[in-house]
N, C-alpha and C positions, 0 to 999 in steps of 0.2 A: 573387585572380584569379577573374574571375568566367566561364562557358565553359558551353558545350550538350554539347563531344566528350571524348573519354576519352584523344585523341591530345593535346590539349592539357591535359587535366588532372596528366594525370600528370608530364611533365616538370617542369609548374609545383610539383605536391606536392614533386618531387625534388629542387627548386632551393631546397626551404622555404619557397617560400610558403603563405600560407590560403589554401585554392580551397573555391568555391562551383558547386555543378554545378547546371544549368539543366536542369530537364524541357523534351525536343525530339523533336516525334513520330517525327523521322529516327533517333534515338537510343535510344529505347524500352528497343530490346531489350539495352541495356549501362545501364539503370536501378540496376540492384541493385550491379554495378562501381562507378557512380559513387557509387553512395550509401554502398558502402565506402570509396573513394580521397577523396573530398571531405569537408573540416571543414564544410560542411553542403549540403543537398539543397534545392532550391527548383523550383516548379513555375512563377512568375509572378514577372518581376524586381520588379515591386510590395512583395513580399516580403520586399525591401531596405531600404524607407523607412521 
């Protein structure tokens, strides 16, 4: 699952899926959360392909 918030990360982590967290200037400041709760951190979905 791929997501910018932390409200949708997490449930996603809990259900077991892989989440990928998206750098989102609105999100900034829950950066370091997400980059613990998510099997990985990306700044640009480009960064998928």
């Amino acid at each position: 699952m791929v997501d910018d918030s932390m409200g949708a990360l997490k449930p996603a982590k809990e259900a077991g899926m892989t989440t990928v967290g998206v750098y989102d200037g609105f999100s900034r400041d829950n950066e370091s959360a997400m980059r613990a709760l998510a099997d990985r951190y990306i700044y640009n979905l480009k960064e998928l392909l």
